[in-house]
C-alpha positions as CSV (number, residue, x, y, z in Angstrom):
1,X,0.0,0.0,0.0
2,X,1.3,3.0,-1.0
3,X,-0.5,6.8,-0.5
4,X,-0.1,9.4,-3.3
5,X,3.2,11.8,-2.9
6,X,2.5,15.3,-2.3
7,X,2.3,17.9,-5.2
8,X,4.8,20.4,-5.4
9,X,4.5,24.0,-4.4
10,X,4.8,26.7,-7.3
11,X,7.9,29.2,-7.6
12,X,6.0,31.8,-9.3
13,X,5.8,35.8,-9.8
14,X,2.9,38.4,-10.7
15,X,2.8,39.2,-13.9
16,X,0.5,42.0,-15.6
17,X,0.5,45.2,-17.0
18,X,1.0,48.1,-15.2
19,X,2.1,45.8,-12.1
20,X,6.2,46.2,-12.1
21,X,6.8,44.5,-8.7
22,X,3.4,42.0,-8.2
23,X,5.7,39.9,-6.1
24,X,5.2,36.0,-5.2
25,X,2.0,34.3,-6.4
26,X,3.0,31.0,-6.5
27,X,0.2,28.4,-5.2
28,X,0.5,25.1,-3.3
29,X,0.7,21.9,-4.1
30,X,-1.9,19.2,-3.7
31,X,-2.3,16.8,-0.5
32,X,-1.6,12.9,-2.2
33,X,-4.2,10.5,-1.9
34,X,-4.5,7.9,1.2
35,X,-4.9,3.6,0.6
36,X,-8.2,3.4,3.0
37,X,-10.0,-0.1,4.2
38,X,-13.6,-0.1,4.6
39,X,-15.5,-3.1,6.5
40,X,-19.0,-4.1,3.4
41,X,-21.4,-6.4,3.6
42,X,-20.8,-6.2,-0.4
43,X,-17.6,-8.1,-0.1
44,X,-17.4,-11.9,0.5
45,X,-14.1,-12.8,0.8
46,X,-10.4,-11.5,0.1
47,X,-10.0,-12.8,-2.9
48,X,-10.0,-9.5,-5.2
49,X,-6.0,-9.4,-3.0
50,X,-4.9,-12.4,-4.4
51,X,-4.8,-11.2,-7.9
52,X,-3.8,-7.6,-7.3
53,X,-0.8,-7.3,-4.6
54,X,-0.2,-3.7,-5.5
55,X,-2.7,-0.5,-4.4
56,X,-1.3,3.2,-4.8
57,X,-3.2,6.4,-4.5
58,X,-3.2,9.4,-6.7
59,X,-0.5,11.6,-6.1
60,X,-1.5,15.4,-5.6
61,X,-1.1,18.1,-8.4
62,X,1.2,20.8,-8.0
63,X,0.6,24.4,-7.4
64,X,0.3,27.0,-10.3
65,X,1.2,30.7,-10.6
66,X,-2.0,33.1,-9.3
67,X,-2.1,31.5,-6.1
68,X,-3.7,28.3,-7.2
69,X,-3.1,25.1,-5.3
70,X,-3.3,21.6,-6.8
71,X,-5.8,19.4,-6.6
72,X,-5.8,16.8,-3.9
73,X,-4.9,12.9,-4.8
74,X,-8.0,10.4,-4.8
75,X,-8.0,8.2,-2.0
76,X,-7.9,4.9,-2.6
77,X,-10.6,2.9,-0.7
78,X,-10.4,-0.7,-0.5
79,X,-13.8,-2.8,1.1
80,X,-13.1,-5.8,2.8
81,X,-15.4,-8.1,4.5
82,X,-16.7,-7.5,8.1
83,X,-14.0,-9.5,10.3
84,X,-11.5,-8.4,8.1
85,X,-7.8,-7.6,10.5
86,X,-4.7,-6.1,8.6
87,X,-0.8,-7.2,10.3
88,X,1.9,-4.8,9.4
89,X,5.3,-6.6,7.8
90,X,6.3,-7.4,11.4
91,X,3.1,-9.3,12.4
92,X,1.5,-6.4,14.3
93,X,-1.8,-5.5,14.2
94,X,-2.6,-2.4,12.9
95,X,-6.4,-2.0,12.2
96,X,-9.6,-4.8,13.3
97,X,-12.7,-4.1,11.0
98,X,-15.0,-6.1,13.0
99,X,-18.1,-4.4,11.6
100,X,-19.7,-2.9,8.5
101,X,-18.6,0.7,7.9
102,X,-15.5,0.4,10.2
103,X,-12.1,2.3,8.1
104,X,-9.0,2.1,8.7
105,X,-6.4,4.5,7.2
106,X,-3.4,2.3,5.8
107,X,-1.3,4.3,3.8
108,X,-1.4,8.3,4.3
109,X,-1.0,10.5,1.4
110,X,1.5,13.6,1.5
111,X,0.8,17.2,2.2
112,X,1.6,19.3,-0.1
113,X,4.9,21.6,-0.7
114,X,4.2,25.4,-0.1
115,X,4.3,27.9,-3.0
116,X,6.8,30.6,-2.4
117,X,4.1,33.2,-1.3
118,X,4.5,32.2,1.9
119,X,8.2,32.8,2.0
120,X,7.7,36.8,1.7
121,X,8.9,38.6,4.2
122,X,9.7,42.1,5.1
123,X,13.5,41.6,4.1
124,X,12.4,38.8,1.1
125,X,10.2,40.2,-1.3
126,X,11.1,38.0,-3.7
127,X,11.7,34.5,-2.6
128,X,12.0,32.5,-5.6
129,X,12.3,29.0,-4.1
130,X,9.0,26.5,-3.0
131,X,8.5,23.2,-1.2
132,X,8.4,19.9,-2.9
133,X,5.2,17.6,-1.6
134,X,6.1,14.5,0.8
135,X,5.8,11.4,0.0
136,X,3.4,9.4,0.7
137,X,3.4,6.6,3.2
138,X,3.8,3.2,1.8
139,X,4.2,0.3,3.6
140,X,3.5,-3.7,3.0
141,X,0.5,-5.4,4.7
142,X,-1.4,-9.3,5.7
143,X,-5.3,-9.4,5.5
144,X,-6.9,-11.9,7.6
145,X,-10.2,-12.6,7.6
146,X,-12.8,-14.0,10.9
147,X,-15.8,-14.6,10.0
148,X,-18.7,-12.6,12.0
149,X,-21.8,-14.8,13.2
150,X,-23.9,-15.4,15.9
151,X,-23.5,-19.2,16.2
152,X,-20.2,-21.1,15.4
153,X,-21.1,-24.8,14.6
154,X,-18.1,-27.4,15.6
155,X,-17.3,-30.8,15.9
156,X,-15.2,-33.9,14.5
157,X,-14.9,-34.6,10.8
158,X,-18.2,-35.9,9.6
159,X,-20.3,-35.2,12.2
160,X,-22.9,-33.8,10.1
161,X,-22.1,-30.1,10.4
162,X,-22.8,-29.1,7.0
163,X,-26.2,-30.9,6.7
164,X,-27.4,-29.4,9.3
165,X,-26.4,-26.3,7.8
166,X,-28.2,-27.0,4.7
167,X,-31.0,-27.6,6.6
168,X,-31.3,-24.7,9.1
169,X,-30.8,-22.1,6.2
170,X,-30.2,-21.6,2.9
171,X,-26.7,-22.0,2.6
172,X,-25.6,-25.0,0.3
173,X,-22.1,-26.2,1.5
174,X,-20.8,-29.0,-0.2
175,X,-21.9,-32.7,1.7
176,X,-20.3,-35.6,1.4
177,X,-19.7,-39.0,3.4
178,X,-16.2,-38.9,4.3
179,X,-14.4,-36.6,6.5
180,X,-13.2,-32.8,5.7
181,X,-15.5,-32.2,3.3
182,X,-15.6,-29.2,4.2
183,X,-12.4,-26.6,4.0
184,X,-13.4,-23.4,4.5
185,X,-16.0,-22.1,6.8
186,X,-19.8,-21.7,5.3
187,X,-22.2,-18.6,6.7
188,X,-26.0,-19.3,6.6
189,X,-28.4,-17.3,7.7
190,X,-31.8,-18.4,9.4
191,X,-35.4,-16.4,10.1
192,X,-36.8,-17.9,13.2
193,X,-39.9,-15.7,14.5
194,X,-38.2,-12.5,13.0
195,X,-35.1,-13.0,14.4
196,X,-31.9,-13.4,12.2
197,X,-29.4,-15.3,13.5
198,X,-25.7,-16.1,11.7
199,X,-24.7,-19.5,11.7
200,X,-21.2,-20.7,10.6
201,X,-20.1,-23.9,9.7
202,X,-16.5,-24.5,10.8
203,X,-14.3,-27.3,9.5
204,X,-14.0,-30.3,11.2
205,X,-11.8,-30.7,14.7
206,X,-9.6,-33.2,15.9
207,X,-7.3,-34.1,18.7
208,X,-4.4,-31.7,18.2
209,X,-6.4,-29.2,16.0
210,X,-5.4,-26.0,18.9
211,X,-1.7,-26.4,17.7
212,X,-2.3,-26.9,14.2
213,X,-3.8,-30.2,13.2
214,X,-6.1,-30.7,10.9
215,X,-5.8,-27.1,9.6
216,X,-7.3,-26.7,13.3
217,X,-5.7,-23.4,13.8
218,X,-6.8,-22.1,10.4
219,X,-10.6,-22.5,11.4
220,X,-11.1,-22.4,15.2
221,X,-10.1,-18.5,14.7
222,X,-13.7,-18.2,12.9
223,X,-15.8,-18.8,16.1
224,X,-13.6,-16.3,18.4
225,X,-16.7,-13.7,17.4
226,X,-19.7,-15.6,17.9
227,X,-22.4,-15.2,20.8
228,X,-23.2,-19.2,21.1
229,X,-21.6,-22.3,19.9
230,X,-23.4,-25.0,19.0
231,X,-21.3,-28.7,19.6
232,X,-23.0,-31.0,16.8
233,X,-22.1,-34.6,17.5
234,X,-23.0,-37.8,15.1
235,X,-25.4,-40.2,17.3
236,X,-24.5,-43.3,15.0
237,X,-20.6,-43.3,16.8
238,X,-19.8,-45.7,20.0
239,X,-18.8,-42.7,22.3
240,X,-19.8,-39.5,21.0
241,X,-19.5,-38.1,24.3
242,X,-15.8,-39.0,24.3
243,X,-15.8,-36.7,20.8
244,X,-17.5,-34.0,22.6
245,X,-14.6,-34.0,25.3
246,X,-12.2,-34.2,22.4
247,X,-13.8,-31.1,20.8
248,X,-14.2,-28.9,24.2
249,X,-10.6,-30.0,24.9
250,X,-9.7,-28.6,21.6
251,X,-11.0,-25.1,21.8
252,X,-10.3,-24.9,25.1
253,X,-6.6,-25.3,23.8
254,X,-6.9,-22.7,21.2
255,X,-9.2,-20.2,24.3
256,X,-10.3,-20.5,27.5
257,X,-12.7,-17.8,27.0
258,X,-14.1,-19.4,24.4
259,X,-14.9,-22.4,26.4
260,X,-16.7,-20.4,28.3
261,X,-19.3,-19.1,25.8
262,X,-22.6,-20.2,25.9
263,X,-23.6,-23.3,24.1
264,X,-26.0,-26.3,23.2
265,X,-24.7,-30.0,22.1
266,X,-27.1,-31.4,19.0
267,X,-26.6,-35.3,18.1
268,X,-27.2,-35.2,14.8
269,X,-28.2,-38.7,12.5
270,X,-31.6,-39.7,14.5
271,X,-32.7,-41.4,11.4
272,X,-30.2,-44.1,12.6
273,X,-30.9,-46.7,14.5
274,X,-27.6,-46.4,16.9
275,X,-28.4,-42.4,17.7
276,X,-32.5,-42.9,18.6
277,X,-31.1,-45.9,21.0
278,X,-28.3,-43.1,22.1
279,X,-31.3,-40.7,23.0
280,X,-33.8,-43.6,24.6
281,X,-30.8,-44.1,27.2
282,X,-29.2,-40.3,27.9
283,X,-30.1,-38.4,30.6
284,X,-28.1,-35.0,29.9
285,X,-29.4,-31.8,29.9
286,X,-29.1,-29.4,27.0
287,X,-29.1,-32.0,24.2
288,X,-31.0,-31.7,21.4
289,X,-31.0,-34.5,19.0
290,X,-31.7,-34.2,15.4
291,X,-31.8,-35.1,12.0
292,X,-30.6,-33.0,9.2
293,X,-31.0,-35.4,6.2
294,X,-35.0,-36.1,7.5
295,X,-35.5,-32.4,9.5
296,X,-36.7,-34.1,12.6
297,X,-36.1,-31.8,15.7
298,X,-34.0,-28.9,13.4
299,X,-37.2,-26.6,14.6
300,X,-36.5,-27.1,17.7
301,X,-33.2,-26.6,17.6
302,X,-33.4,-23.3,15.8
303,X,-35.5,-21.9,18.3
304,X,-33.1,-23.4,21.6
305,X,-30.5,-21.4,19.3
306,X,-32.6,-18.5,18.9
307,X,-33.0,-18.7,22.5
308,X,-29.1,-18.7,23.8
309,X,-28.2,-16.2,21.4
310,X,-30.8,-13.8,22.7
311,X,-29.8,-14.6,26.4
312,X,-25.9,-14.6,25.6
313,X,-23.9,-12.0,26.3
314,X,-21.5,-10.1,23.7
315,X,-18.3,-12.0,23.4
316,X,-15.7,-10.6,25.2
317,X,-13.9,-7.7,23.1
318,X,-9.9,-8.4,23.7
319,X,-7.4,-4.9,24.2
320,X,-7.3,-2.6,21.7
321,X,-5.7,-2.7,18.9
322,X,-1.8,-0.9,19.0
323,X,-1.6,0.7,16.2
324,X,1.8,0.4,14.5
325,X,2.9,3.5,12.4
326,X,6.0,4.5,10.8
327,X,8.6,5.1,13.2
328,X,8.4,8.8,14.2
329,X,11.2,10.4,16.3
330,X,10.5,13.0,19.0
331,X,10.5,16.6,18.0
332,X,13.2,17.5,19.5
333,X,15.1,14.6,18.2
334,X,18.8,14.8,16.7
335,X,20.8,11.9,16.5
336,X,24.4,11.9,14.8
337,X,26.5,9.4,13.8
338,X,29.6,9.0,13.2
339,X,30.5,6.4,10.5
340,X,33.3,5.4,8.3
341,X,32.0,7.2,5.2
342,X,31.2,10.2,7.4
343,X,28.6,11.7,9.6
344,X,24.6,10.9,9.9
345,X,22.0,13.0,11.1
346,X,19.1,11.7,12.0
347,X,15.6,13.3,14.0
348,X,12.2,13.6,12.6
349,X,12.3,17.5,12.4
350,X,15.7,17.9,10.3
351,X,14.5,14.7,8.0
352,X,11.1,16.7,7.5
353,X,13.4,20.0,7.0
354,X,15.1,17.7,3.4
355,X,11.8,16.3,2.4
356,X,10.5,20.2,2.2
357,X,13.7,22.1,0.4
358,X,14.1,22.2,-3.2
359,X,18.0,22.0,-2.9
360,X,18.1,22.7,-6.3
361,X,17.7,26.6,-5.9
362,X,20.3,28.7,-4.9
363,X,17.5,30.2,-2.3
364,X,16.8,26.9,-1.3
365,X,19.8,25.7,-0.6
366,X,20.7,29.0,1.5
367,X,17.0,28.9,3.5
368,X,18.2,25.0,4.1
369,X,21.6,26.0,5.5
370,X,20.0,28.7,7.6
371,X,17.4,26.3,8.6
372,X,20.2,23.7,10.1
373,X,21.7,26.0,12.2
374,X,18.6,27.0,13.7
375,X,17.9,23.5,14.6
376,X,21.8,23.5,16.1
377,X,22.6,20.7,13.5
378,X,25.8,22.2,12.9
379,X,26.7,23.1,16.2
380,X,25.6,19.2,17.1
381,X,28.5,18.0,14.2
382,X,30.7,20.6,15.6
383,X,30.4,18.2,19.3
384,X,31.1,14.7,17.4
385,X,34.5,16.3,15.7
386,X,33.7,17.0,11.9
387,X,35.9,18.5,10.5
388,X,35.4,20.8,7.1
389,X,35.1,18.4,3.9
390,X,33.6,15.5,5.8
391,X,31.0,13.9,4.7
392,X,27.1,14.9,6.4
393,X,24.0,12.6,5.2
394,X,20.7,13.6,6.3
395,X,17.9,11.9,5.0
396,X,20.0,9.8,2.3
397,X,21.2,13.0,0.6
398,X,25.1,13.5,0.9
399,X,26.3,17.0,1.8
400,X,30.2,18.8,2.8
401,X,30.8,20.4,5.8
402,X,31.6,23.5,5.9
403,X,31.9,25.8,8.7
């Protein structure tokens, strides 16, 4: 990501008849254009990011004669789905869209350069230098995506997950009888006496799935936003108890907190043999059994669901975000160096004081020189023992030292 480089500010001079002296006019030069993320409901998934890795906005015009200033950049915005969280290059997170409408700016654009009307003083009438824009910031960027839904349905491999899925809602995941069928998580949504609720269907879980197994890691991340989970169990198994323990085990592995989230257990398959004997002989509470291939008892699991979601409490929302930005120094700030090549300069103010001088102007360059002794640059060098004809670098530009 990459925002739009300030435009540069305008060196110019009145000019019309009958005006000998007009003096400065020049304008300034446009603000560049920021890279913006924007949480949609229009957007699915990330996959627009796959094909296209680069994203720059419009840089900002430069200012003209007559006091006219260029025209801002275009920001770039970029929608993402709701859930969407961007890491900077070092794994830090830097923004959490966790619902619609939520932006994030990635990349700002630069400000524009100042025309040289604002260098007139009473002892410079005519200053015939300007700024040049900053640049913009650019930096490189991971999107992740969590889904967002009320209701996270888990369990082992072939449980039944996405049938009952299919038959809660109107999603149509794919179904098939062997395990991990399913490989990325499926949203449905479901209308129970005008309430909406979410559902996701999360790949399946297995011992070991907390610390990677199984792609467990991939997919138990999906469920850390829901209000409710719903552990769906196949009936037709010798112990699906012991499966439940395995599954509880597992995302108490991968969160504690989650664990603790409200939930229902649903045995699924009670068009088999095995899982009606399973229900004839269990005496737990909170289990609802069902039958997503026939829809026996899916009613009445929608509305238990309906019920816990309405009763649960929001999940838990973890500490902010910190916000990493490009490193910026102090003010007052003024590092040097002393290096084989020469001397370095560093400090947020005299790096800001190169971006903004057209060194290319015999005005410029003098302002500049002014400018550093002001900020007691040279009287900093003079301290670590240059000497005149060293070598100073501020800001990657190379300069000699002289006194």
């Amino acid at each position: 990501m990459r925002g739009g480089h300030g435009g540069k500010g305008s060196a110019s001079f009145r000019r019309e008849p009958f005006v000998p002296r007009g003096g400065p006019d020049g304008g300034d030069g446009g603000h560049g254009g920021s890279v913006i993320l924007e949480a949609s409901n229009d957007v699915a998934d990330l996959s627009l990011y796959r094909r296209r890795k680069r994203w720059h906005a419009q840089p900002g015009r430069d200012g003209a004669g007559g006091r006219k200033t260029g025209r801002s950049g275009a920001d770039v915005t970029l929608k993402v789905p709701a859930g969407t969280i961007a890491f900077d290059a070092d794994g830090s997170l830097i923004a959490d869209l966790d619902r619609p409408g939520a932006t994030d700016v990635i990349a700002r654009g630069g400000a524009g350069g100042r025309g040289n009307v604002h260098f007139k003083s009473s002892t410079r009438r005519a200053p015939d230098y300007a700024e040049p824009g900053l640049k913009g910031e650019e930096r490189e960027i991971t999107l992740d995506l969590k889904l967002i839904a009320d209701v996270g349905l888990v369990g082992p491999p072939n449980a039944g997950k996405s049938s009952l899925l299919r038959a809660m809602t109107a999603a149509r995941p794919k179904v098939a009888d062997y395990p991990f069928t399913t490989l990325d998580p499926e949203l449905g949504v479901a209308d129970v006496d005008d309430v909406r609720v979410v559902l996701a269907d999360i790949p399946g879980l297995i011992e070991g799935a907390a610390h990677g197994a199984g792609l467990g890691q991939r997919f138990l991340r999906h469920v850390e936003r829901t209000k409710a989970l719903v552990y769906v169990l196949d009936g037709s198994e010798v112990d699906p108890w012991k499966d439940l323990e395995v599954v509880r085990q597992e995302v108490a592995n991968f969160s504690r907190q989650l664990l603790e989230r409200p939930h229902l257990v649903a045995v699924n398959k009670l068009d088999l043999a095995a899982t009606r004997r399973l229900r004839s002989r269990t005496r737990r509470a909170g289990v609802q059994f069902v039958s997503a291939l026939t829809g026996e008892g899916v009613a009445d699991l929608m509305h238990a669901i309906t019920k816990l979601v309405a009763s649960a409490p929001q999940p838990p929302v973890g500490a902010p975000a910190k916000v990493t930005k490009l490193n910026v120094r102090q003010a007052g700030d003024l590092v040097v160096e002393r290096k084989s090549y020469g001397y370095v300069v560093s400090g947020e103010r005299v790096e800001r004081l190169v971006e903004r001088t057209n060194l290319a102007t015999d005005r410029g360059l003098s302002r500049f020189q002014s400018d550093l002794d002001r900020l007691g640059v040279n009287s900093a060098l003079e301290a670590a023992g240059v000497k005149p004809g060293d070598t100073v670098t501020i800001s990657g530009v190379e300069f000699e030292y002289q006194p």
